[in-house]
C-alpha positions as CSV (number, residue, x, y, z in Angstrom):
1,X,268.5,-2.4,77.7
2,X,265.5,0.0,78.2
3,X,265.8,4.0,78.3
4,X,265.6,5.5,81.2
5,X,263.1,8.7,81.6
6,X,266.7,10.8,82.2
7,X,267.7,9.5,79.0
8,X,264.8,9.9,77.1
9,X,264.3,13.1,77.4
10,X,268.0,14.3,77.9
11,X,268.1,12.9,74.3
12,X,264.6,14.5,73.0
13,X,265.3,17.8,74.7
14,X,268.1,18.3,72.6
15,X,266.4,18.0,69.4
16,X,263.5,21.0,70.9
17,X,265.6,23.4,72.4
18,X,266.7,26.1,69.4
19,X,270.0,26.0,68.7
20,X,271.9,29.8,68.6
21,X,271.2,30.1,65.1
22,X,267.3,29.0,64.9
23,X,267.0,31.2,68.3
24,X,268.9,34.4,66.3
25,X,266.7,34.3,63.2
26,X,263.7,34.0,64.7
27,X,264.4,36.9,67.8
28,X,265.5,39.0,64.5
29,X,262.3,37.8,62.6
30,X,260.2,39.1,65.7
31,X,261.5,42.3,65.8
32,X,261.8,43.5,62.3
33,X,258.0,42.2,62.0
34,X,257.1,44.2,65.8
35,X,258.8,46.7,63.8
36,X,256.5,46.3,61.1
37,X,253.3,46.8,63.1
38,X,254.1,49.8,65.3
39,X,255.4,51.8,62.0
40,X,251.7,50.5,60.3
41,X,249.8,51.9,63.5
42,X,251.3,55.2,63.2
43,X,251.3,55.9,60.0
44,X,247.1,54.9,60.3
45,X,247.3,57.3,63.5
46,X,246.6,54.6,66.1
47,X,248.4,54.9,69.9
48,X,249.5,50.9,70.1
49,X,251.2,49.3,72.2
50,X,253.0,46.7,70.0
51,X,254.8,44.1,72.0
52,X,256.2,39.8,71.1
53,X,254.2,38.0,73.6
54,X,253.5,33.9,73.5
55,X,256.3,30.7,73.9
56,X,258.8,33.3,71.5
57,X,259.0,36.2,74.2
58,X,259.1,33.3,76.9
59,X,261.7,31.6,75.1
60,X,259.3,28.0,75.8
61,X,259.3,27.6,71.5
62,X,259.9,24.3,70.2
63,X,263.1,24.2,67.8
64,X,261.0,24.1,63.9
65,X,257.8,25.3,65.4
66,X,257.9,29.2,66.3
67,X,254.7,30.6,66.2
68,X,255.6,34.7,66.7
69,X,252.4,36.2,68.5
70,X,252.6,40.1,68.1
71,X,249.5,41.8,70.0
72,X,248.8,45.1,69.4
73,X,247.4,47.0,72.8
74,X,245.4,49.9,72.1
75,X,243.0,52.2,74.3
76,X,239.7,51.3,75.4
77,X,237.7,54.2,73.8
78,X,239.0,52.0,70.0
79,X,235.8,50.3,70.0
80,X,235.3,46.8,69.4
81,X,234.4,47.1,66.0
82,X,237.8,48.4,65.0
83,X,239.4,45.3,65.7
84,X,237.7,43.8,62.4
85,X,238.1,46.7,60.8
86,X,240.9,49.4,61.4
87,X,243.1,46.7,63.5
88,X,243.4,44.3,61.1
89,X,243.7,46.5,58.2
90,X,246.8,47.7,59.9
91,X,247.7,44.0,60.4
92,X,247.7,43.5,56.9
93,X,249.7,46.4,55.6
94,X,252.1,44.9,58.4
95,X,252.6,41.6,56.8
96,X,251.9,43.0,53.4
97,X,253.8,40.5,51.1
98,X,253.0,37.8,53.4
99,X,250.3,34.5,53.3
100,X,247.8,36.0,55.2
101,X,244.5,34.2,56.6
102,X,241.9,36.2,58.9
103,X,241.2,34.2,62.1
104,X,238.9,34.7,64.4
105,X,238.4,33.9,68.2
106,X,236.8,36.0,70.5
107,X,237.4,39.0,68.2
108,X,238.9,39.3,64.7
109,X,243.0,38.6,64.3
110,X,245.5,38.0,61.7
111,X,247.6,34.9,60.7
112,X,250.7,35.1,58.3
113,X,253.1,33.3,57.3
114,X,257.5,33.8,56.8
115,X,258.5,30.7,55.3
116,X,257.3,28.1,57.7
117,X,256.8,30.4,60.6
118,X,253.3,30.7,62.0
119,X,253.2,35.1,62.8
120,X,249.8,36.2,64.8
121,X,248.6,39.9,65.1
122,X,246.7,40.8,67.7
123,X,244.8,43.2,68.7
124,X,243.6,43.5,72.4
125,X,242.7,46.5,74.8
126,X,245.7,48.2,77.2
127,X,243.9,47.8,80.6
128,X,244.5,47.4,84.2
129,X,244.7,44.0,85.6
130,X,241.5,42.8,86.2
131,X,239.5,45.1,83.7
132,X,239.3,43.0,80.9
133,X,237.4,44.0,77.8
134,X,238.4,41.4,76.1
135,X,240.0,37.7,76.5
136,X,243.2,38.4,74.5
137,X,243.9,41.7,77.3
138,X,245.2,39.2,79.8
139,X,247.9,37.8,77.3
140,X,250.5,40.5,77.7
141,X,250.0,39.5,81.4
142,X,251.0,36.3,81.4
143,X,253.9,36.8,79.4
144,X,255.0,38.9,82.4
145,X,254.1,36.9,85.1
146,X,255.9,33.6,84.1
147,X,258.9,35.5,82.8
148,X,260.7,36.4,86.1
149,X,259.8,32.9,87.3
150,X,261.0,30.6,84.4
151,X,265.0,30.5,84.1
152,X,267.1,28.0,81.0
153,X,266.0,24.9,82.9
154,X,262.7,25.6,83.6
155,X,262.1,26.7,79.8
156,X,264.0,23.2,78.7
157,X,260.8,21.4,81.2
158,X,258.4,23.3,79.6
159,X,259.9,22.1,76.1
160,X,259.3,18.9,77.1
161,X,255.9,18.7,77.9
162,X,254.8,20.7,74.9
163,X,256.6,18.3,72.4
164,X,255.2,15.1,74.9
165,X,251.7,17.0,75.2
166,X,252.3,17.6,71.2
167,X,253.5,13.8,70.2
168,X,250.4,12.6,72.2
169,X,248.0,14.4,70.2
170,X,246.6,16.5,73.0
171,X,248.2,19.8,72.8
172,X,246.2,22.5,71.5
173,X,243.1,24.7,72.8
174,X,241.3,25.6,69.8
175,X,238.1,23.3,69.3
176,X,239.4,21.4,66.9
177,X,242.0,19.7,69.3
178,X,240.4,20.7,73.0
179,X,243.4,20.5,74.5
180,X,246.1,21.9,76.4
181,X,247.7,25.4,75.9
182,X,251.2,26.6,76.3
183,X,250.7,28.7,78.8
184,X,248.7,26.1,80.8
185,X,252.0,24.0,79.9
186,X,254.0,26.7,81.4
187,X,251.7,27.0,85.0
188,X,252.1,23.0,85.3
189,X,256.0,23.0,85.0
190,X,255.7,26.0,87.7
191,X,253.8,24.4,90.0
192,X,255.4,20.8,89.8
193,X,258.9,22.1,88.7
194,X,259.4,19.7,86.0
195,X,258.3,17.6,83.3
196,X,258.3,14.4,85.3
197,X,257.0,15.7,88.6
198,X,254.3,17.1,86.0
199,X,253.6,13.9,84.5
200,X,253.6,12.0,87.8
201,X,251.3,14.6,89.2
202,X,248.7,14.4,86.6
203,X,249.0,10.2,86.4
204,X,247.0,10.6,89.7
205,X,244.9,13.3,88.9
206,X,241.0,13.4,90.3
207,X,238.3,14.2,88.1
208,X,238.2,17.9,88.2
209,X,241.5,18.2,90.0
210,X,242.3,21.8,91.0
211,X,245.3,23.6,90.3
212,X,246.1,26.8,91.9
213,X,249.5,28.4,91.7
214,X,248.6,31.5,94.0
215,X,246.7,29.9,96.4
216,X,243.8,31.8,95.6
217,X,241.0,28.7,96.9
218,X,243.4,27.2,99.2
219,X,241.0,25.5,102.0
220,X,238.1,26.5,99.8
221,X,239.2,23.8,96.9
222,X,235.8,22.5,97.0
223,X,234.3,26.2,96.0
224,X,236.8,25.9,93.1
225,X,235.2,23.3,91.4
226,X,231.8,24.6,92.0
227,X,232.6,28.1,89.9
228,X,234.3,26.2,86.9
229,X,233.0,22.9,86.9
230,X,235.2,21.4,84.5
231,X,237.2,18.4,83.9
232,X,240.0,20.2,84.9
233,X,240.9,23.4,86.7
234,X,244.0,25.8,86.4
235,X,243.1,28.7,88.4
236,X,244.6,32.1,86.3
237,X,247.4,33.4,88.7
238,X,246.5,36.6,87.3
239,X,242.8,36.3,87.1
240,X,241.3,34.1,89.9
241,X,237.8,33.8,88.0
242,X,239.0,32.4,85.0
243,X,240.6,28.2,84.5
244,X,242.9,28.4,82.6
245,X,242.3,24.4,81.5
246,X,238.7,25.6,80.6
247,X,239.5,24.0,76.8
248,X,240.7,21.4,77.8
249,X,237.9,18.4,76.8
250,X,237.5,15.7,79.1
251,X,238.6,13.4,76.6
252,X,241.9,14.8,75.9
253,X,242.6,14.9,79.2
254,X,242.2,11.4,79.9
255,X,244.0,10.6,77.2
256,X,247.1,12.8,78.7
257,X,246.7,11.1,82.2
258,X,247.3,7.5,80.2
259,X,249.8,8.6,78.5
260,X,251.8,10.1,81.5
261,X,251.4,6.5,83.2
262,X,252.6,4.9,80.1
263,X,255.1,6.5,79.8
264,X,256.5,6.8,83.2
265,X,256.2,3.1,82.8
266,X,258.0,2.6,79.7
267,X,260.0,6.1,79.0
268,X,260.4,6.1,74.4
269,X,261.1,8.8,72.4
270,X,258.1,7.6,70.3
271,X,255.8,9.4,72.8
272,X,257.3,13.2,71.9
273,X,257.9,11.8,67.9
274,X,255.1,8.9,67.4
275,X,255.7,7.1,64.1
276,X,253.6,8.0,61.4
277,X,251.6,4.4,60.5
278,X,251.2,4.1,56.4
279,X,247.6,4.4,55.5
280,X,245.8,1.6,54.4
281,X,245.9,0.7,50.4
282,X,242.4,0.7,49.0
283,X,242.5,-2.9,48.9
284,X,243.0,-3.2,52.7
285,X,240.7,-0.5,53.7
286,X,238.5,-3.0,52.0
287,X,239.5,-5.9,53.8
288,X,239.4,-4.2,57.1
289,X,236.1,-3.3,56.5
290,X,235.0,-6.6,55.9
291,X,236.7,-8.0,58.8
292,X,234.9,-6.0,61.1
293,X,231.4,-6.7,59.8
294,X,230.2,-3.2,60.5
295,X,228.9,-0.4,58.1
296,X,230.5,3.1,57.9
297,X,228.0,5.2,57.1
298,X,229.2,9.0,55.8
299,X,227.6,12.2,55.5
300,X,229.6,14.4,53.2
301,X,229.6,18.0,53.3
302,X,231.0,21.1,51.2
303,X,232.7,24.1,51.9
304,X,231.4,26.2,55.2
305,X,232.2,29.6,55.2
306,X,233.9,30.0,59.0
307,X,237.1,30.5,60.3
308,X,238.3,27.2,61.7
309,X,237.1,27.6,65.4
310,X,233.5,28.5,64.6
311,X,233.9,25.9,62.3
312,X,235.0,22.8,64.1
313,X,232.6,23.9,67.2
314,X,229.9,23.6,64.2
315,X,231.1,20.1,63.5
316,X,231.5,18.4,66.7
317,X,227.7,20.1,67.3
318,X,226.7,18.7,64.4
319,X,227.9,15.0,65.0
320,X,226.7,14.8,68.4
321,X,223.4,15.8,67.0
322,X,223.3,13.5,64.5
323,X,224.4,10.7,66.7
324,X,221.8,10.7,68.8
325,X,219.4,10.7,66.2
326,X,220.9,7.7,65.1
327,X,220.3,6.4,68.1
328,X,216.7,7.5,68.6
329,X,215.9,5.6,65.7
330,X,217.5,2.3,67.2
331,X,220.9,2.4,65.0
332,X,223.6,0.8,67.5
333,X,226.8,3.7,66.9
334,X,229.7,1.4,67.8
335,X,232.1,5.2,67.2
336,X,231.7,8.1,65.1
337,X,233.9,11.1,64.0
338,X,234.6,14.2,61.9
339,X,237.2,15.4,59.4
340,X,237.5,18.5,57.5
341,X,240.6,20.0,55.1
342,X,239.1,22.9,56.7
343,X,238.4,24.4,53.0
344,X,235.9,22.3,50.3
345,X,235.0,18.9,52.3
346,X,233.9,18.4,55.7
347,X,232.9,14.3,56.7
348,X,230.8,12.9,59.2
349,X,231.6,9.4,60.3
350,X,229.3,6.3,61.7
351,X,230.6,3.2,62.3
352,X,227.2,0.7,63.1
353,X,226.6,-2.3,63.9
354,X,224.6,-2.5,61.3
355,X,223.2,-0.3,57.9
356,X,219.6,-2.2,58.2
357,X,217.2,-3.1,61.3
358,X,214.3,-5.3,61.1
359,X,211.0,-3.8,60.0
360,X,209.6,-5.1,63.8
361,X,210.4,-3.4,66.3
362,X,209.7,-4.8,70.0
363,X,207.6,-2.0,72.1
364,X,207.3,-2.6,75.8
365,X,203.8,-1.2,77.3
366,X,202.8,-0.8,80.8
367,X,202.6,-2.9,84.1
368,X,199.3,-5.2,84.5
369,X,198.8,-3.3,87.2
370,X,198.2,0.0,86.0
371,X,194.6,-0.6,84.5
372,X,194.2,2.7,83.3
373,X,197.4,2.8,80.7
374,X,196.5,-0.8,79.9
375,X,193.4,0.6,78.5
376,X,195.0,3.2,76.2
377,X,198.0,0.8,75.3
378,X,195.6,-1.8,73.6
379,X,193.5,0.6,72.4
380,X,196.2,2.8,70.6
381,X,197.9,-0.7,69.6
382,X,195.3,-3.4,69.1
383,X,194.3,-3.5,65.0
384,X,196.6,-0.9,64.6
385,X,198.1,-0.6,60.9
386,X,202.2,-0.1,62.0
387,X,201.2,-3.4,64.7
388,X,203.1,-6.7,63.4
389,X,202.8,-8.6,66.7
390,X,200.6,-8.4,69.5
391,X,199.7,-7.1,72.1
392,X,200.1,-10.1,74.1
393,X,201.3,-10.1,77.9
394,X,204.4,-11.1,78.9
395,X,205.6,-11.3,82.7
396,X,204.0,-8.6,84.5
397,X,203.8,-5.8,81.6
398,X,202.0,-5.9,78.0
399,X,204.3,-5.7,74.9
400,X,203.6,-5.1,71.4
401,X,205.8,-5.5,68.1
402,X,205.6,-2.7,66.3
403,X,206.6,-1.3,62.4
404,X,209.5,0.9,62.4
405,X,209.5,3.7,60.5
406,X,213.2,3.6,59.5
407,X,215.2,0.7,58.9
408,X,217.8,1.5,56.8
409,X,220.8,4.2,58.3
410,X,221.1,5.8,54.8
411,X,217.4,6.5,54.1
412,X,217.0,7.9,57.5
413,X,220.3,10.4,57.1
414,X,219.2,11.1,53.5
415,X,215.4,11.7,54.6
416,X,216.4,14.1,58.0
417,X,218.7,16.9,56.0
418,X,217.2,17.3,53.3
419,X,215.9,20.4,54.4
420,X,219.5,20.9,55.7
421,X,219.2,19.0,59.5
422,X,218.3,21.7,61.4
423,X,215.2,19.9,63.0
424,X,217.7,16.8,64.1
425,X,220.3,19.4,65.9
426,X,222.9,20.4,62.8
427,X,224.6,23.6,63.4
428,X,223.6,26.5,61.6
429,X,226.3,27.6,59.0
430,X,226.5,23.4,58.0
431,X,222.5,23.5,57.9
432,X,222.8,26.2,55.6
433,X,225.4,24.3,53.3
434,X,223.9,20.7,53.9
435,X,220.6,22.4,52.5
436,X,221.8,23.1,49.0
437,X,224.0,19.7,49.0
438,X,225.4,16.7,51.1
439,X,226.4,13.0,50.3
440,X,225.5,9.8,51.9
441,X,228.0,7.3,51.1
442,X,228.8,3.9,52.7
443,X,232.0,1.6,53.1
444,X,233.6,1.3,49.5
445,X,231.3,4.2,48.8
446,X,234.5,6.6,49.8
447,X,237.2,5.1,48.1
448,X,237.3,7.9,45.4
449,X,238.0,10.9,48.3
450,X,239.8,8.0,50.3
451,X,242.2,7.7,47.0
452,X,242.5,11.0,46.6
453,X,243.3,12.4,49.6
454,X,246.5,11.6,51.7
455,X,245.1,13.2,54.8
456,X,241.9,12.0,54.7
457,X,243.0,8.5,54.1
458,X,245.5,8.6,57.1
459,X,242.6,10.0,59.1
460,X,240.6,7.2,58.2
461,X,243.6,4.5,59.1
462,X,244.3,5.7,62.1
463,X,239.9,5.6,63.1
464,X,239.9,2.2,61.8
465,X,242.6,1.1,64.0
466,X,241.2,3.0,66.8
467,X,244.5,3.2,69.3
468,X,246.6,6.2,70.0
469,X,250.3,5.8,68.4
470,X,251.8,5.7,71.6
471,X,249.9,2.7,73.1
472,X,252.3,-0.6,72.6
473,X,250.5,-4.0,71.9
474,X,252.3,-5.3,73.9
């Protein structure tokens, strides 16, 4: 008999929602470490305001995933440099003892780690709403603007469209992902008051559908899309010149409206825990390759010094650049994509109709008609040395076949960054790296990083097979 959408996610909201236990350690957790951070400002003689903000002081955390975001709000005479320096030293002494990684988004921050529990620090300016100095000053905002309006049910909705949004691999607004953030989760399960009204809502979303909780462009919709113009827009209920969905890639959200639809079709648990598909052996990432009769073509990278944001906006740069340079040079790009362990290897990928094109190349010239182009056609083509064919006239226009000066996908790659790609479009930092070394590797080429390494081989699965988790065959 098939589950029904109550069902479903009666059954999965149980699993997400902390139990008193989880909720206990982790409230604890927060405090002591709060604790932690206003003691370390003192002693270093800083006034801060050191407050939990994020899904934890919310209570919208997924049961096994709290991330504790602890923001530190400090006058605006601290200058900005101090956030780098003096802000995150005091970070550190905080979670002294800890795993700590520096992060960076619009401004310098800290990321630790208690056992498997993600802790942020924060710094951002104590302003008036509306005075932003920086992007992270609206945070402690939000935290208390949707607190009054969630209440236990509410918080369970949110739940659900995290771990659905999560499961579907579209949650997420750093670069990397391009996604949805929780506190856009949060405005949606306000404004449509539950996961499923959520869900049904965005099934028949427009493309740049506007959202706007407050009512801020109500009549003047149309003036909304005009200020963001982006795929979609969440208009801040505490800052009407900012979308909150501004991340949110027009990719990923297409792939969210398909999965609400599928979902409201055919309600599975699978869509908030998708089942992890075995990566290919060796032998039958060989086979598949040969099945499909195309080349994959990789460009392999070292380490890039950047935090992971500045790193994976250098990456997708990167690719798109290098894609269309593909394509310049008459290389059909059935797909491509990127992977990185974020720490020694970053990989471009190129799946192509073909490696090889034929050294002729077919070059149309201009109308009959036009006598005066007709004249410097022939006479830049006639007897010409790169001229295999022609020119002879065909219909109405003249055409030529010409030599091409590339027709192999590896030579071209190898030939365009070895002065590190800068000329073709690649981003700085990887120019920098791709300058000193890179790779060029094709099909079986990869097996040896493919063997090696567990993530890159299920990254390489899952591209091969090319369908989200959650779409059924049948």
């Amino acid at each position: 008999m098939p589950s029904t959408l109550e069902t479903v996610c009666r059954e999965a909201l149980k699993k997400i929602t902390p139990k008193s236990q989880e909720r206990n350690h982790i409230l604890k957790l927060a405090d002591d470490l709060e604790n932690k951070v206003k003691a370390a400002a003192e002693e270093a003689g800083i006034p801060a305001q050191v407050r939990v903000e994020g899904s934890v002081a919310k209570d919208t955390w997924l049961s096994g995933e709290p991330d504790i975001d602890i923001f530190m709000r400090v006058p605006p005479s601290i200058s900005r440099e101090a956030f780098g320096t003096t802000l995150l030293g005091i970070a550190k002494k905080a979670m002294r003892g800890l795993k700590q990684t520096e992060r960076f988004a619009e401004h310098p921050y800290l990321e630790a780690r208690v056992d498997k529990v993600r802790v942020n620090v924060v710094p951002c300016y104590e302003v008036k709403r509306g005075e932003w100095l920086s992007a992270t000053d609206r945070t402690p905002f939000h935290t208390d603007y949707v607190k009054p309006l969630l209440n236990k049910q509410l918080s369970g909705q949110v739940r659900l469209l995290k771990k659905f949004m999560t499961g579907t691999g579209v949650y997420g607004a750093e670069i990397k992902i391009g996604g949805f953030s929780g506190y856009l989760c949060e405005l949606l399960v306000l404004r449509y008051g539950s996961f499923a009204e959520a869900l049904k809502s965005a099934a028949d979303w427009k493309k740049s559908e506007v959202i706007d909780y407050e009512g801020y462009y109500k009549g003047r919709e149309d003036e909304a899309k005009k200020i963001f113009d982006t795929p979609l827009i969440v208009v801040d209920p505490i800052d009407k010149g900012r979308n909150v969905a501004a991340a949110v890639r027009e990719e990923r959200l297409s792939e969210f409206v398909s999965a609400a639809r599928a979902f409201l079709d055919k309600p599975r648990s699978e869509f908030f825990y998708p089942r992890e598909a075995e990566a290919y052996s060796p032998k039958e990432f060989v086979q598949a390759m040969k099945l499909r009769g195309s080349a994959l073509v990789f460009v392999k990278v070292g380490k890039v010094e950047a935090v992971p944001d500045v790193l994976w906006g250098q990456l997708y740069r990167s690719r798109r650049s290098l894609r269309k340079m593909l394509e310049r040079f008459d290389f059909k790009v059935i797909r491509d994509g990127v992977w990185s362990n974020e720490e020694n290897v970053n990989l471009f990928t190129f799946e192509l109709e073909t490696r090889f094109l034929p050294p002729i190349k077919r070059h149309l010239g201009p109308p009959v008609e036009k006598r005066a182009e007709c004249e410097k056609f022939l006479e830049k083509h006639l007897g010409a040395e790169r001229t295999l064919a022609g020119p002879s006239v065909e219909g109405n226009r003249w055409v030529v076949g010409i030599q091409r000066n590339h027709t192999d996908a590896v030579n071209l790659l190898s030939e365009k960054l070895k002065d590190g790609g800068r000329n073709v479009g690649v981003a700085d930092l990887l120019s920098q790296v791709i300058a000193r070394s890179f790779e060029v590797l094709v099909d079986e080429e990869i097996l040896g990083l493919y063997s090696s390494d567990v993530e890159f081989a299920g990254f390489l699965t899952e591209y091969l097979k090319g369908r989200p988790k959650w779409l059924l065959s049948s």
